[in-house]
N, C-alpha and C positions, 0 to 999 in steps of 0.2 A: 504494500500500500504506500503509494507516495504523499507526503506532504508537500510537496511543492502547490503554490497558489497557483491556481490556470491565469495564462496571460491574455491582459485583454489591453488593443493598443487606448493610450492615453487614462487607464487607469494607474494610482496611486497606493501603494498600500499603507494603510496605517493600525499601530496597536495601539491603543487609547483604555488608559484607568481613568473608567467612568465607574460611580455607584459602587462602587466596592470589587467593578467586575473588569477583566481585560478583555476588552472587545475590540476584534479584528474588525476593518469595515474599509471600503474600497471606495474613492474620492477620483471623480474625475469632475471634468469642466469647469465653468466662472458664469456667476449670474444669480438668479432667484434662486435658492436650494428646494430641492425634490429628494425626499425621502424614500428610496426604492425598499419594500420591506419582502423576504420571502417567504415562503410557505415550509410545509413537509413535503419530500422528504430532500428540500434541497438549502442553497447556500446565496450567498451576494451572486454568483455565478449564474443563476436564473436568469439574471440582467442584462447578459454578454454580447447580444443583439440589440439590445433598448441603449445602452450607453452611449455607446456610439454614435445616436442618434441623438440624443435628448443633452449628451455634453456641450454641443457648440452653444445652446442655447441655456443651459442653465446649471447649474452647480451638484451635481450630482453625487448624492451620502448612499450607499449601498452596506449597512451593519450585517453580520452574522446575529442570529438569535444566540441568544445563552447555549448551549452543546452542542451547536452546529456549526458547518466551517469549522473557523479558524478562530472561533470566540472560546476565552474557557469554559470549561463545562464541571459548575457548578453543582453538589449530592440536590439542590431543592431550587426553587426559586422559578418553576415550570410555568404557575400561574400567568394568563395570559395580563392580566394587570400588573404582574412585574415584569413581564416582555413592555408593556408599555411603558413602565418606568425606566428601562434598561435604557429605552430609544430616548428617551428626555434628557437620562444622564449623558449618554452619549452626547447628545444634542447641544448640551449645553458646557461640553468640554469645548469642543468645536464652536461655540460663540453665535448659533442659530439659534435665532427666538424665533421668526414664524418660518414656515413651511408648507410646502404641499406636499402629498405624500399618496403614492402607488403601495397598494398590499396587493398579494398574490394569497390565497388559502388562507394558514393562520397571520398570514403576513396582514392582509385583508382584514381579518378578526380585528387585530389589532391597529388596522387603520382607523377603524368603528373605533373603536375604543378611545382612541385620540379625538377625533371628530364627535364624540358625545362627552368626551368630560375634560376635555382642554382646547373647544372651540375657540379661544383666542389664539389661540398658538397656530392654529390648521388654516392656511389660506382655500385647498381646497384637495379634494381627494378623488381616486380612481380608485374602486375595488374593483376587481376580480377573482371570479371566481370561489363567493363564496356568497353565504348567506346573511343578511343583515341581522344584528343580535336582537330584535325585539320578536314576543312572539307571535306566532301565525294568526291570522281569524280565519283562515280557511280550513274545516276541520276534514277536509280531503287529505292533507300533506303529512299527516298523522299514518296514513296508510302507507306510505314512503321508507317509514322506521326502518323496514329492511334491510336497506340501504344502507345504514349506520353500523349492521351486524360486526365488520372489522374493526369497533372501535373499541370494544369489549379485548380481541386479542393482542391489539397493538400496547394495551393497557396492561398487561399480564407481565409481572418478573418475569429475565431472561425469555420466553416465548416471544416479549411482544420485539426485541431488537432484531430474532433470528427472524419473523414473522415480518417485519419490516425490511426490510433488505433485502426479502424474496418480493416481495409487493416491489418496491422501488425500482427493482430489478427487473422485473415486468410489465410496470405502470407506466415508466418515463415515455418520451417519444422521442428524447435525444439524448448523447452526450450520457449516456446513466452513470457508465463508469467512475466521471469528477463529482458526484453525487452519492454513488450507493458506498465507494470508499468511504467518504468522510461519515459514514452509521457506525463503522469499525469499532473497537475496542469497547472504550469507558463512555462512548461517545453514543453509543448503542441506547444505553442509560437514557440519553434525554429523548428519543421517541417515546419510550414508555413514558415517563414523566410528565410530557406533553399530554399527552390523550388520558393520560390519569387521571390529571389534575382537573381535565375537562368533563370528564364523567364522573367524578365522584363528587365535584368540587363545583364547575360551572354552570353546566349543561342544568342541573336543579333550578340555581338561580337562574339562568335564563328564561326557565319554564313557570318562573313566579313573576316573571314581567320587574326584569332588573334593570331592564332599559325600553323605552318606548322611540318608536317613531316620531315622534314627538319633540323628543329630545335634541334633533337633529338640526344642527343650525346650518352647518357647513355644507359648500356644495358641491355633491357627488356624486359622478357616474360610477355605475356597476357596468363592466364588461360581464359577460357571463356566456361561455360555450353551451347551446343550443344536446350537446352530445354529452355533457358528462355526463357519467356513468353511475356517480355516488349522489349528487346534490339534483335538483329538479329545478324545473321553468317553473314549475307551478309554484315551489316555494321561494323562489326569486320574483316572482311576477307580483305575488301576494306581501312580500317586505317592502315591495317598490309601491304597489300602491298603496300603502299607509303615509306615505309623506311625498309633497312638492319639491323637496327637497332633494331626493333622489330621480337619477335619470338611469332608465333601463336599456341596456341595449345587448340585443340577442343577435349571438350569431351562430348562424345555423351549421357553418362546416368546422367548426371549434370543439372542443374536448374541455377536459379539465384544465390542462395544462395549457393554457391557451396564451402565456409568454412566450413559450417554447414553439408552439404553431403558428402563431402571428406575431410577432415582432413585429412586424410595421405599422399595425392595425392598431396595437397597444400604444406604439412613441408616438402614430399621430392625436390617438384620444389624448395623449399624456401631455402634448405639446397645447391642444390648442386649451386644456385644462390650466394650464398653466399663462396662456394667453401670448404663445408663441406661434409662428407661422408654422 
């Protein structure tokens, strides 16, 4: 397994003691900063076709989460409210007070999560591929549950790392390899920890309505692939129309993974979100 960082032209690497934590996180371009964040089960490397694009025009922060990449990987601290606190500390080593900011998956999550409870700070946001955090009214997407069934194994001591890294291994649609290494060793640990912390810990609150639609100040499209596999239109379509604030947009030849399928699709919604040509 290599450590070496993958090379991507005009990126920067930096380790930064933020919060208590050493986080690795990848700086390219000059301009408005854009907070790139990623998902499971990958890294800042997700980005490696978006940068490129999105640097000439603005300042680009790509962090590892807590045991992914190239960030340490910490026994606890999974909870996706201290991912969001991770990206503030970070944030604020580096001397960024507002931002705009792209999540991918839990990258996504935790864009929400910035955009609902430090709307000053968030100029404005792209998710993809995921679901907005308040819950449903449509009592169809309850039927969907199935769907969720791997989140139970991913959560499981040692099962859920070896469990992961077969999924990743078979999910990616590119590149797996700079991906499904870095699940390797101790690092294995924070898949389970992630999806843990969300099942035993979030997913509850979520389903007592810990965040509403409502809440939502900032202004945000959702990219969302038409084809994933795990998450639905239906239960995207139903978050979206809970608030004016959110704009939906479906695409029909996309997948989950829909950084890695469209890059160009993603830097143009991300550019002109940002108010860029």
């Amino acid at each position: 397994m290599s450590g070496d960082i993958p090379h991507v032209a005009g990126v920067e690497h930096e380790f930064v003691d933020a919060g208590g934590l050493r986080t690795h996180v990848a700086i390219a371009g000059d301009g408005p900063p854009v907070v790139l964040l990623h998902g499971w089960p990958q890294h800042w490397y997700l980005w490696r076709d978006v940068i490129p694009l999105v640097a000439p025009h603005a300042r680009v922060i790509a962090p590892d989460f807590r045991g992914f990449g190239w960030t340490d990987v910490p026994s606890d601290g999974y909870e996706k409210d201290q991912l969001m606190r991770d990206v503030l500390a970070l944030l604020h080593e580096l001397g960024v007070d507002r931002f705009s900011v792209a999540g991918h998956d839990w990258g996504g999550y935790v864009g929400f999560l910035l955009a609902l409870e430090h709307p000053e700070r968030v100029e404005r946001f792209l998710a993809l591929s995921i679901v907005p955090p308040w819950p449903s009214r449509d009592p169809k997407t309850a039927l969907d549950a199935w769907r969720l069934a791997y989140i139970p194994v991913l959560s499981t001591p040692r099962l859920g790392r070896v469990a992961g890294r077969a999924m990743a291994r078979s999910g990616l649609p590119a590149e797996e390899d700079a991906f499904v290494d870095r699940l390797e060793g101790e690092r294995g640990r924070a898949t389970e920890q992630l999806y843990r912390t969300f099942l035993l810990r979030e997913l509850p609150r979520l389903a007592r309505g810990r965040y509403s639609a409502a809440d939502l100040q900032v202004e945000t499209e959702l990219l969302f692939g038409s084809r994933d596999p795990v998450l639905t239109t239906r239960a995207v379509k139903d978050g979206a129309a809970q608030t004016d604030r959110l704009e939906l947009e479906l695409v029909s030849d996309a997948g989950h993974f829909i950084v890695d399928e469209k890059p160009e699709l993603v830097t143009d919604r991300l550019l002109k979100l940002v108010g860029r040509p």
